[in-house]
MDAnalysis code that builds the backbone (N, CA, C; Angstrom):
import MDAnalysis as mda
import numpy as np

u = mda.Universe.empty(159, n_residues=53, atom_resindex=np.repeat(np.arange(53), 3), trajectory=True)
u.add_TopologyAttr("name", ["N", "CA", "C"] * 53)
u.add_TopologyAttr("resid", np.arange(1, 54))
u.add_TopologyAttr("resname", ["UNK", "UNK", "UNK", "UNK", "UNK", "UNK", "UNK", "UNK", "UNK", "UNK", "UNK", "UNK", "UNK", "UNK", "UNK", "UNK", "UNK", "UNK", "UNK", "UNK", "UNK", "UNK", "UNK", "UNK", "UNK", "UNK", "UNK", "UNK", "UNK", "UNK", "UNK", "UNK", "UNK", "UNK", "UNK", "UNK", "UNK", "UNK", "UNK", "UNK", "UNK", "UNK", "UNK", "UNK", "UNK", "UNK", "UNK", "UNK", "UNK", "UNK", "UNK", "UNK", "UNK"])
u.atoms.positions = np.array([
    [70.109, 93.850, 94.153],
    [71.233, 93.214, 93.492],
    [72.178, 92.571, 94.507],
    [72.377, 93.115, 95.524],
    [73.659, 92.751, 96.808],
    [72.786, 91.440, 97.544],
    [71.538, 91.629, 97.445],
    [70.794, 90.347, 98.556],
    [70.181, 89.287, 97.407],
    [70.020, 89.477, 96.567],
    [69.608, 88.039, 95.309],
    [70.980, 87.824, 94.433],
    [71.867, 86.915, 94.291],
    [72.470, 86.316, 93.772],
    [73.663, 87.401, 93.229],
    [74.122, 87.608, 94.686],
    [75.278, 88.455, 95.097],
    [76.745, 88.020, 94.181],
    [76.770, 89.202, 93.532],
    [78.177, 88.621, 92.415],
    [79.440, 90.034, 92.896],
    [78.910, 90.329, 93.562],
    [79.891, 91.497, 94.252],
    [81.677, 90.878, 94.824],
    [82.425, 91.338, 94.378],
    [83.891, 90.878, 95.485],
    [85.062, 91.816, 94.695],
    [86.046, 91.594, 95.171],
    [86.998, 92.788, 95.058],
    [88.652, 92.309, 93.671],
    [89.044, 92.658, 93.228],
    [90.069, 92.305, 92.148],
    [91.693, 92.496, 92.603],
    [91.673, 93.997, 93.016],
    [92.986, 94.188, 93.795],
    [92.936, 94.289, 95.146],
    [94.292, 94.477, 95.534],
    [94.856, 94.728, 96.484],
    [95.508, 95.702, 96.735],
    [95.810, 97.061, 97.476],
    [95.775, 98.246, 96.927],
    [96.906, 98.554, 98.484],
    [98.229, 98.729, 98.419],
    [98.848, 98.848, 99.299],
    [99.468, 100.611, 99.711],
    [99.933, 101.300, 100.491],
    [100.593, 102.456, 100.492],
    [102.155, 101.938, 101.369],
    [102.989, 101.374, 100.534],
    [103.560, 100.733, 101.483],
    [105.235, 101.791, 101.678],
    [105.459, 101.574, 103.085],
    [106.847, 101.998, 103.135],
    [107.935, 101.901, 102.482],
    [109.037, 102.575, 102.043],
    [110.153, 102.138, 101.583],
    [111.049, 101.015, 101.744],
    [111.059, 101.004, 102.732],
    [111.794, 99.585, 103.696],
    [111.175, 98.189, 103.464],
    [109.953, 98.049, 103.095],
    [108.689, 97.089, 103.137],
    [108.693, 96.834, 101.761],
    [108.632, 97.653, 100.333],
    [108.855, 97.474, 99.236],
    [109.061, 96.034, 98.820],
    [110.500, 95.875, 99.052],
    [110.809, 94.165, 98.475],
    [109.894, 93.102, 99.187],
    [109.564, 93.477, 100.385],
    [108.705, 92.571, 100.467],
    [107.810, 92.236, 99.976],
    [106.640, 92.974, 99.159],
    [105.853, 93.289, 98.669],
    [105.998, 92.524, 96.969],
    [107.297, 93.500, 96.733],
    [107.723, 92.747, 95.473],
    [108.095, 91.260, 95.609],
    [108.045, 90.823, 96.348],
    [108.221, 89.241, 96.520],
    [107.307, 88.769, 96.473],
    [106.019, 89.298, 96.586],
    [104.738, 88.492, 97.005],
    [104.257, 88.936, 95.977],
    [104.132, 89.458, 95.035],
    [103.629, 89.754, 93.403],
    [103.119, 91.004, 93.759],
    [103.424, 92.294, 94.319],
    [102.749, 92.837, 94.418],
    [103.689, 94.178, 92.868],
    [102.830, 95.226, 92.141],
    [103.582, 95.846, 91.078],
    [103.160, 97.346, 91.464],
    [104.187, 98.244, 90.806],
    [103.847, 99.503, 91.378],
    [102.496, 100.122, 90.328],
    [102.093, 101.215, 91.197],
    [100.732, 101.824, 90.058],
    [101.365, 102.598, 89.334],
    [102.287, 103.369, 89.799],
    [103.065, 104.425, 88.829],
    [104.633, 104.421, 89.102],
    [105.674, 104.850, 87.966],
    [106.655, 104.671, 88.166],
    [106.774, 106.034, 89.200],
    [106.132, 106.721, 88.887],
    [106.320, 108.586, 89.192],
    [105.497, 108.979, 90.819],
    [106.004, 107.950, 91.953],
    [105.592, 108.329, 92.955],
    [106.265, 110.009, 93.805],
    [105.426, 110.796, 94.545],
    [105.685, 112.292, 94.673],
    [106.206, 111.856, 96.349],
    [105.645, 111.120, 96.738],
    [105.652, 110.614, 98.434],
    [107.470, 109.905, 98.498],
    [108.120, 110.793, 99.310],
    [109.326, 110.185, 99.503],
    [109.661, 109.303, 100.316],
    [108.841, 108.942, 100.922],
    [108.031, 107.781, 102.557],
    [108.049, 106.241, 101.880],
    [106.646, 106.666, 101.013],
    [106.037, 105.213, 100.543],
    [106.060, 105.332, 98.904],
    [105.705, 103.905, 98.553],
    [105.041, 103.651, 97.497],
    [103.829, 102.997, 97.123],
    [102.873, 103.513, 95.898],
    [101.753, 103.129, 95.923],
    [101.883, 101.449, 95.048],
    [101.454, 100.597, 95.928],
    [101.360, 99.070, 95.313],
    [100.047, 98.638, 94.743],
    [99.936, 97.356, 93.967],
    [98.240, 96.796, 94.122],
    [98.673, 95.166, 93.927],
    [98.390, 94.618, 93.681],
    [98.161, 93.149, 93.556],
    [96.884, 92.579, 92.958],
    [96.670, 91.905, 91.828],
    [95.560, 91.941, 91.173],
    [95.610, 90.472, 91.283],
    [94.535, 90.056, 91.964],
    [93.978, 88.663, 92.439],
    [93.752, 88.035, 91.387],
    [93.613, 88.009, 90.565],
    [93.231, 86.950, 88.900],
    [94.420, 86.262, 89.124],
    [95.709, 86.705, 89.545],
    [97.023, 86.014, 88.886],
    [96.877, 85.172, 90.054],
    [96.028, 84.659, 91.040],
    [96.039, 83.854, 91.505],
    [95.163, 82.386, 90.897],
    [94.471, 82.860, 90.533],
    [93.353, 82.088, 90.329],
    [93.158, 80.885, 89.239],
])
C-alpha cells in the first residue's frame, strides 16, 4: 500500500507548547485539544491542515 499509489500524509499539527508561546500559536490558527489542561508549564495545541487548503 505505502510503495503503489501512496495516499499516506498527515492532517494535524500537534504542538506541546509553552505558556509564554501560546498567543503565538493562537495567531497562527493553532486551537486547544482540551480546555482542562493538568500541565501548569504548557498547553496541548493542534492545527488541522484542511483549513488551509
Amino acid at each position: 500500500m505505502f510503495v503503489i499509489e501512496n495516499r499516506t500524509g498527515c492532517r494535524f499539527l500537534t504542538v506541546d507548547a509553552y505558556l509564554n508561546a501560546v498567543p503565538f500559536y493562537e495567531k497562527n490558527g493553532f486551537r486547544f485539544m482540551t480546555q482542562d489542561d493538568d500541565d501548569p508549564h504548557t498547553r496541548l495545541m493542534y492545527f488541522d491542515l484542511l483549513d488551509i487548503v
